[in-house]
C-alpha positions as CSV (number, residue, x, y, z in Angstrom):
1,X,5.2,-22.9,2.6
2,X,7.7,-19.6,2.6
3,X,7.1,-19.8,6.5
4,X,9.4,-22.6,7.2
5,X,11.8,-20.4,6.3
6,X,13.6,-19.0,9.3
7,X,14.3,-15.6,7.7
8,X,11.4,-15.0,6.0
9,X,9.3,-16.2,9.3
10,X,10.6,-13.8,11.7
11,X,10.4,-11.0,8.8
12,X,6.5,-12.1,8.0
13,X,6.0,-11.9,12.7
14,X,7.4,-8.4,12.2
15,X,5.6,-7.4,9.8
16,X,2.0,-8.6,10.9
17,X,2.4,-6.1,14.1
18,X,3.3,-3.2,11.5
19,X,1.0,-4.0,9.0
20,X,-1.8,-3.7,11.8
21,X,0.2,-0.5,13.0
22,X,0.3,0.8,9.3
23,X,-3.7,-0.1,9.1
24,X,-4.4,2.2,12.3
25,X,-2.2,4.9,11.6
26,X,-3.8,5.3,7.8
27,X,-7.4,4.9,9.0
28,X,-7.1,6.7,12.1
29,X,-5.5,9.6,10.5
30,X,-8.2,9.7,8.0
31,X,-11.2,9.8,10.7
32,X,-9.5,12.0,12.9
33,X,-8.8,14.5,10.1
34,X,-12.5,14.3,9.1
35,X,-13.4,14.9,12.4
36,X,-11.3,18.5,12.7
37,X,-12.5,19.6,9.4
38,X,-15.3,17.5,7.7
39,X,-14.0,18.4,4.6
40,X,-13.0,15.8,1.5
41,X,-10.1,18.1,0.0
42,X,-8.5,17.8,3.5
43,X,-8.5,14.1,2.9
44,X,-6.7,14.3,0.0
45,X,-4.1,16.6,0.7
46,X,-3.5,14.3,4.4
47,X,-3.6,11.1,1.4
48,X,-1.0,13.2,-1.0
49,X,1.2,14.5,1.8
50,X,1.7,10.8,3.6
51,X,2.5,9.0,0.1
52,X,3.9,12.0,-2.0
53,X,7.1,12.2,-1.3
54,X,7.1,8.0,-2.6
55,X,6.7,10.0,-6.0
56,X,10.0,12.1,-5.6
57,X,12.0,9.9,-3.2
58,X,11.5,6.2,-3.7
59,X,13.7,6.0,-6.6
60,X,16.8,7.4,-4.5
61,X,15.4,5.0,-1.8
62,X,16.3,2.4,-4.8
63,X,19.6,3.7,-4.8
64,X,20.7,3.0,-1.4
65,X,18.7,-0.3,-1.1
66,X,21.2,-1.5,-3.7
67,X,24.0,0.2,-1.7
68,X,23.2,-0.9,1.9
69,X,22.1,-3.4,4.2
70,X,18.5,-3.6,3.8
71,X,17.7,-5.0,6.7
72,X,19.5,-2.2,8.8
73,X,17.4,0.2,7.1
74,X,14.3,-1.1,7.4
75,X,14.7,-1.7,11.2
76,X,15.7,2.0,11.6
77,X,12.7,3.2,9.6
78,X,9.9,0.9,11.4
79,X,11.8,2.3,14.7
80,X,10.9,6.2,13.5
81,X,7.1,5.3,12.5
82,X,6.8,4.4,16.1
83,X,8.2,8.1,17.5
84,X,5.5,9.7,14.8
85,X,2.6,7.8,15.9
86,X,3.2,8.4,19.7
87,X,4.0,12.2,19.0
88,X,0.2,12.0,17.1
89,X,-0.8,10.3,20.0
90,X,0.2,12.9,22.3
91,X,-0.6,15.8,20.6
92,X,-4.8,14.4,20.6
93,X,-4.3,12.7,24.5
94,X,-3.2,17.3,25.3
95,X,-6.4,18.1,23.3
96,X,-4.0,20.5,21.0
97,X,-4.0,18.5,17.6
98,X,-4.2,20.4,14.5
99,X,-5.0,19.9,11.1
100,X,-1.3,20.8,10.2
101,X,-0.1,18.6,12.6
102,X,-1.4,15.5,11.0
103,X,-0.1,16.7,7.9
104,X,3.1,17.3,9.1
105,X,3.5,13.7,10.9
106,X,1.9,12.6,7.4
107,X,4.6,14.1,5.3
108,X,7.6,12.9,7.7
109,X,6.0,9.3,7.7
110,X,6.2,9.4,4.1
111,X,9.6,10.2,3.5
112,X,10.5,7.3,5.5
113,X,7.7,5.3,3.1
114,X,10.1,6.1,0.6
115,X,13.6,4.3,2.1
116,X,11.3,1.7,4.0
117,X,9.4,0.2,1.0
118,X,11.9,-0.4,-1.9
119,X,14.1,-2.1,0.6
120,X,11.4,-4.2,2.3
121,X,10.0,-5.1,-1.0
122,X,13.9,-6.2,-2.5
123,X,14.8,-7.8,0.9
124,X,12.2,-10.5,0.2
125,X,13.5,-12.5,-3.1
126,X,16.7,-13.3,-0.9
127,X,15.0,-14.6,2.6
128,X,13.9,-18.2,0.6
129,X,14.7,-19.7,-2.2
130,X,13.0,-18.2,-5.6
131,X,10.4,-20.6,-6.2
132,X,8.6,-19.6,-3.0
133,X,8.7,-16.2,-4.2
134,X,4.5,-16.3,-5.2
135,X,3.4,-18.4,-2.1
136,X,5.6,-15.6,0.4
137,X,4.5,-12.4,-1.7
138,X,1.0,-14.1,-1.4
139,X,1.7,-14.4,2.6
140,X,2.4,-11.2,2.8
141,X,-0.8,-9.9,1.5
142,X,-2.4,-12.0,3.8
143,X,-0.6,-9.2,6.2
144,X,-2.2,-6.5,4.6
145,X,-5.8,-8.3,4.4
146,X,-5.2,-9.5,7.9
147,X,-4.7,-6.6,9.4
148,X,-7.5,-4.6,7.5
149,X,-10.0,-7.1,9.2
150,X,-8.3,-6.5,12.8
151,X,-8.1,-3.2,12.6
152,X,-11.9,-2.0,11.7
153,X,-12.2,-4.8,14.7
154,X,-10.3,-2.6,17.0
155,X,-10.3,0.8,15.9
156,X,-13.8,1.5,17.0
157,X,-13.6,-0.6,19.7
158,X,-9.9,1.7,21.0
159,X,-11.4,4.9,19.8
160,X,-14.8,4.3,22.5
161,X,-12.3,2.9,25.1
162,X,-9.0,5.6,25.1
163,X,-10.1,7.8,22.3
164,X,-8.3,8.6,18.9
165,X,-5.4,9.2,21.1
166,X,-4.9,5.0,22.6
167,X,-5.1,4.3,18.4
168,X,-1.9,6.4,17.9
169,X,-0.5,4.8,21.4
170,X,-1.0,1.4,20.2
171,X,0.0,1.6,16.8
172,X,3.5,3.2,18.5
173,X,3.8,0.0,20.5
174,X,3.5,-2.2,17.4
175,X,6.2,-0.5,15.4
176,X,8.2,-0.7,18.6
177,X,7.8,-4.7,18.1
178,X,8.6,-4.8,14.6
179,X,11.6,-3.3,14.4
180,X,12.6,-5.5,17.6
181,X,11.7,-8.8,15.4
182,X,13.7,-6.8,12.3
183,X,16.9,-6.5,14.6
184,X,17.0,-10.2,14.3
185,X,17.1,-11.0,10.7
186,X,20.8,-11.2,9.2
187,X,22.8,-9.4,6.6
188,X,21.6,-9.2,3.4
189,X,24.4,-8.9,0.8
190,X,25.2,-5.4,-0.6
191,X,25.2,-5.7,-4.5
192,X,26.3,-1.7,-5.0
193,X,29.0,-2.2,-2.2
194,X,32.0,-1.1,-3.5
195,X,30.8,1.1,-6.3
196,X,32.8,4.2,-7.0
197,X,30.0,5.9,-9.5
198,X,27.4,8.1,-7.9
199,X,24.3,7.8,-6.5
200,X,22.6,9.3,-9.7
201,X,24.1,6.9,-12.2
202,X,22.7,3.6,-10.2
203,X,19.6,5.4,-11.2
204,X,19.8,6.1,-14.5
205,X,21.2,2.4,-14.4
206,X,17.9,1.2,-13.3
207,X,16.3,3.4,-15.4
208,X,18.1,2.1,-18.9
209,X,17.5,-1.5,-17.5
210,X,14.1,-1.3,-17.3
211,X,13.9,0.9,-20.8
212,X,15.1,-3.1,-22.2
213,X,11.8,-4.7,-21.2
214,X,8.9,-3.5,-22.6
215,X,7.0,-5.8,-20.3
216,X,8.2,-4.3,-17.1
217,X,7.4,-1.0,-18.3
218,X,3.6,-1.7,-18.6
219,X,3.8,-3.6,-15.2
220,X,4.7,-0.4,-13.6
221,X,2.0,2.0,-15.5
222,X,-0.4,-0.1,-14.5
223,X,1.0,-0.4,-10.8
224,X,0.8,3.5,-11.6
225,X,-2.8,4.0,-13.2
226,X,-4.1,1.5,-10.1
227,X,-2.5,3.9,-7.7
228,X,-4.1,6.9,-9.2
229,X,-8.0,5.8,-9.9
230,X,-8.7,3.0,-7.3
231,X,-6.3,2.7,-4.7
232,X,-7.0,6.4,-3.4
233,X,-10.4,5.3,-3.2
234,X,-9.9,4.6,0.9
235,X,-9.3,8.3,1.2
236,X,-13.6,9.0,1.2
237,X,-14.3,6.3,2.9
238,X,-15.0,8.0,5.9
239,X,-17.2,10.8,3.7
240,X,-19.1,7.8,2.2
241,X,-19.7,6.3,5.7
242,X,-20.8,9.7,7.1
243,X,-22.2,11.4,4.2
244,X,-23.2,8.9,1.6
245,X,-24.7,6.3,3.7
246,X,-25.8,7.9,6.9
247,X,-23.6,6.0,9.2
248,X,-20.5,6.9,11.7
249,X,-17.1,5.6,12.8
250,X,-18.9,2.3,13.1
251,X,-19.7,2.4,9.5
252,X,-16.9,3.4,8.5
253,X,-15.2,0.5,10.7
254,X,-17.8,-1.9,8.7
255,X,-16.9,-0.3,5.5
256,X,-13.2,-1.2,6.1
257,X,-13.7,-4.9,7.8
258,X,-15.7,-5.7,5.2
259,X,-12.6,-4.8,2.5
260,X,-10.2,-6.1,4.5
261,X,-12.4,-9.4,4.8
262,X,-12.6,-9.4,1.2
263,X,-8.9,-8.7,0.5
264,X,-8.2,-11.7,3.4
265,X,-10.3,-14.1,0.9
266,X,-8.1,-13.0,-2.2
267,X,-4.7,-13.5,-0.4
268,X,-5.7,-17.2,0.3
269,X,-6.6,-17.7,-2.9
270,X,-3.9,-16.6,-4.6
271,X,-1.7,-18.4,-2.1
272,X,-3.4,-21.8,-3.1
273,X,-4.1,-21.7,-6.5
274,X,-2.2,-18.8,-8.1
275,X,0.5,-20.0,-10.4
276,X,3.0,-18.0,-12.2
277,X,1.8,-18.9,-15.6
278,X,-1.1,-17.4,-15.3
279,X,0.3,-14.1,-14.3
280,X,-1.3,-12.4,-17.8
281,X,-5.3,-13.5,-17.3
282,X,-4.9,-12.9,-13.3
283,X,-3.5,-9.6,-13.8
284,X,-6.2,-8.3,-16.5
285,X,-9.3,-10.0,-14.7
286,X,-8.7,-8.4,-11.2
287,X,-7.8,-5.1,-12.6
288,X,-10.7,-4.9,-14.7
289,X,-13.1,-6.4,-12.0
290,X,-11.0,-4.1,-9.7
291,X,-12.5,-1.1,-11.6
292,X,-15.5,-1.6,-12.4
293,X,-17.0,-2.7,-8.9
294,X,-15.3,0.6,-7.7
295,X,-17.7,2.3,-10.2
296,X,-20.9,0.0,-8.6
297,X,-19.6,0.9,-4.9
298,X,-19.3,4.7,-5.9
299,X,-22.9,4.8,-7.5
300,X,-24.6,2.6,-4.9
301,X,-26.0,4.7,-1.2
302,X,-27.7,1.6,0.2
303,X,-25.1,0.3,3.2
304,X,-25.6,-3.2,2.9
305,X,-24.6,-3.1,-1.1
306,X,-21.7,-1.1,0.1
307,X,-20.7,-3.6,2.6
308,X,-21.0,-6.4,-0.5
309,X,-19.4,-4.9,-2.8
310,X,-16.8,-2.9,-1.0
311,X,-15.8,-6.7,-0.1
312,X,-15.2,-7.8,-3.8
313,X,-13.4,-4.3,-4.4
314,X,-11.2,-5.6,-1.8
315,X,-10.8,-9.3,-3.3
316,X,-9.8,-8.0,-6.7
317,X,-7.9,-5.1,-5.5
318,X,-5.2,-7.8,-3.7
319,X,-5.3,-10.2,-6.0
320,X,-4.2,-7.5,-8.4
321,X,-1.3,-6.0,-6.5
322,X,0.2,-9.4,-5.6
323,X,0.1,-10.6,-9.0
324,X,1.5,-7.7,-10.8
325,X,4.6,-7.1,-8.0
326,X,5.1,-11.1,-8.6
327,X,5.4,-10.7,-12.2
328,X,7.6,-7.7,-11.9
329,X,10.2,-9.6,-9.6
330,X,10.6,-13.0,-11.3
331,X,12.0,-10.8,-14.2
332,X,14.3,-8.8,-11.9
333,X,17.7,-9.2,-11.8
334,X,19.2,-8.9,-7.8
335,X,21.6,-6.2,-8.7
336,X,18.9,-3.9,-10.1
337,X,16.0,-5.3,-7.8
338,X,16.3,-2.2,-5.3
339,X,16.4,0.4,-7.8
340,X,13.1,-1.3,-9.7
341,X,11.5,-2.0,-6.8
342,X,11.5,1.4,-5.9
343,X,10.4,2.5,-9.4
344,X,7.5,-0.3,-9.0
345,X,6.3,1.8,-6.4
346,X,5.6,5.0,-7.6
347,X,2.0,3.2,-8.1
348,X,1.5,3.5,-4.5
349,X,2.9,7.1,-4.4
350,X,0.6,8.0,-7.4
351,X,-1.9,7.4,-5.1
352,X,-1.1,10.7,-3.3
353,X,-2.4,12.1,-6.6
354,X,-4.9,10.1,-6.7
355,X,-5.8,10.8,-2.9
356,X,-5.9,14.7,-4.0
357,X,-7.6,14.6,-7.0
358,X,-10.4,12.1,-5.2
359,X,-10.7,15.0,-2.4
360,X,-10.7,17.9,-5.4
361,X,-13.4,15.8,-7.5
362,X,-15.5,15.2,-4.4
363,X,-15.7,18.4,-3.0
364,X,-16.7,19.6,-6.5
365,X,-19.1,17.2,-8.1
366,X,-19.4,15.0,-5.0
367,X,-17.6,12.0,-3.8
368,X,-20.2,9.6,-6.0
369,X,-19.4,11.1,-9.5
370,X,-16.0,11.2,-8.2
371,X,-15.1,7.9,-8.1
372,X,-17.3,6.7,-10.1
373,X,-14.9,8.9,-12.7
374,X,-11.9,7.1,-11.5
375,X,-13.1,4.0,-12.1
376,X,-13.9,4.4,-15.5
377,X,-10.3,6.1,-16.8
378,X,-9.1,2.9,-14.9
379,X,-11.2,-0.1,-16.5
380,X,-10.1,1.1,-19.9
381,X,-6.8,1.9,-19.0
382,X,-5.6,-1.6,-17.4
383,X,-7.2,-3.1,-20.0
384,X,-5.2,-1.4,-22.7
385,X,-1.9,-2.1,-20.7
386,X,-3.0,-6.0,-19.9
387,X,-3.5,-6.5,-23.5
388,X,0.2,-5.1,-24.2
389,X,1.9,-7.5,-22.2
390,X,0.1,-10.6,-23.3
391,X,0.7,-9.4,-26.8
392,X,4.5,-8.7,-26.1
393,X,5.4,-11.7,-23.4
394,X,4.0,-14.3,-26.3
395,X,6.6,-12.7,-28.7
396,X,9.5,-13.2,-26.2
């Protein structure tokens, strides 16, 4: 597997702290924000504000990905999520948090979102050779799954013990760890090193590049339209736990180790049996079956079918991102893979959007129709895209 890779191993250790870290610090940010203001439109503004600025800085984060050493970034960037959580941390242990405080902290953590992920996605490719590339993107799903099944473990557990405060502590401590592991990868080449031209014309490099492929450009409107109408769909948990079905942090806690179990089973079995090949009917069947559970989960108010299929929303929902970033980067060149990558993930910024226009929705029709909405502008628009590309890679 990509973990007999020396490189790649210490950078998948590293990341399975902050991935845990990431987990808590989303979650807990969520339920503590609920708790201050039980309102939904809070949730989506705390959603928009920690993955906005991906929208309007991840490009530029491209930029210097392709003009400095990755790995140095990354290691600075994990280093500052760790100061943010413990200031959170803090600020709840004094009994003076504030709504605007989370934000704040929120808005700060995503600006670093925006350097932190277009390099850590582009560092990968180049810590293994490339035919690893769909059992090591697969791995590191796992990390995501994994630690969406530790922390609804610990995060109700942590919150009785030390309060919401020991979450923020702890998720502090393992940033702290990650970037220690990070300080021990090596160099990564610097494919803009040298350049002359301005920042602003590597962009609108990348930009023309990916204007070639037609293919890449529906890989990254449907990253985009995923972002928007499902992803964001986390940001009312904690109103469905409360509200929907009658339940508290527990619940909620359920409600997310139950997706996180679900997202665990996808990541093993696209690290088994996924082949490159079959990129085009992965892609469409777990975006469609993506969406359309979303519309059952959204309808549904009886826990136990929320549990069930909250956990098949979270199968699909992996299954789908790891597949569509693998296609993307197998037709990347490694000149340009900074600046795409970064492009790439304006789906997971467009989630901010998403996040806010979940919290405006709910709070006007209620969270059910809501999503339920979402879901449907999603089925039929990853299936329109899906249907592009296997139309357009069979002519190339």
């Amino acid at each position: 597997t990509a973990l007999k890779f020396r490189e790649y191993r210490i950078f998948w250790i590293g990341n399975a702290t902050s991935n845990i870290g990431i987990f808590l610090l989303m979650a807990g940010s969520l339920w503590l924000m609920h708790e201050l203001t039980d309102a939904a439109l809070y949730l989506g503004i705390l959603t928009f504000t920690s993955l906005g600025p991906i929208l309007v800085l991840s490009m530029w984060g491209g930029v210097i990905a392709d003009r400095v050493d990755r790995v140095r970034l990354v290691t600075i960037t994990r280093g500052c999520f760790s100061v943010t959580a413990l200031i959170i941390g803090i600020l709840v242990a004094l009994n003076i948090i504030q709504a605007w405080h989370l934000i704040t902290v929120s808005l700060i953590n995503g600006v670093l979102l925006s350097f932190d992920i277009p390099s850590r996605q582009a560092m990968v490719p180049n810590l293994l050779p490339r035919e690893h590339l769909v059992n090591a993107f697969a791995l590191q799903s796992m990390l995501g799954t994994g630690s969406a099944i530790i922390g609804p473990i610990f995060l109700p557990f942590i919150e009785k013990i030390w309060g919401i405060s020991g979450v923020f502590m702890i998720i502090g401590v393992a940033y702290a760890f990650t970037t220690v592991m990070f300080s021990r990868l090596s160099k990564q080449d610097i494919y803009g090193k040298g350049k002359a031209q301005k920042p602003w014309k590597d962009l609108i490099e990348g930009f023309s590049y990916i204007r070639q492929h037609g293919v890449m450009i529906a890989l990254i409107l449907i990253g985009i339209v995923a972002g928007v109408f499902t992803s964001s769909h986390s940001t009312l948990l904690p109103v469905f736990a409360e509200n929907i079905l009658g339940g508290d942090v527990q619940s909620y806690g359920y409600l997310l180790l139950s997706s996180g179990i679900g997202g665990m089973v996808g990541a093993i079995a696209m690290a088994q049996f996924a082949k490159s090949q079959d990129s085009d009917l992965i892609q469409t069947a777990s975006g469609v079956g993506l969406s359309l559970v979303l519309i059952v989960f959204a309808l549904n108010s009886i826990f136990i079918v929320a549990i069930i299929t909250i956990a098949i929303v979270g199968v699909f929902g992996v299954v789908f991102s790891t597949i569509n970033n693998t296609f993307l980067q197998n037709m990347i060149a490694d000149e340009y893979r900074g600046r795409v990558s970064s492009i790439h993930q304006l789906g997971w910024g467009a989630s901010a959007f998403g996040g806010l226009l979940l919290g405006f929705l709910a709070q006007t029709f209620g969270p059910q129709i809501g999503l339920s909405l979402c879901g449907t502008i999603a089925t039929v628009s990853i299936l329109a895209l899906c249907i592009y590309i296997k139309k357009t890679s069979r002519r190339l």
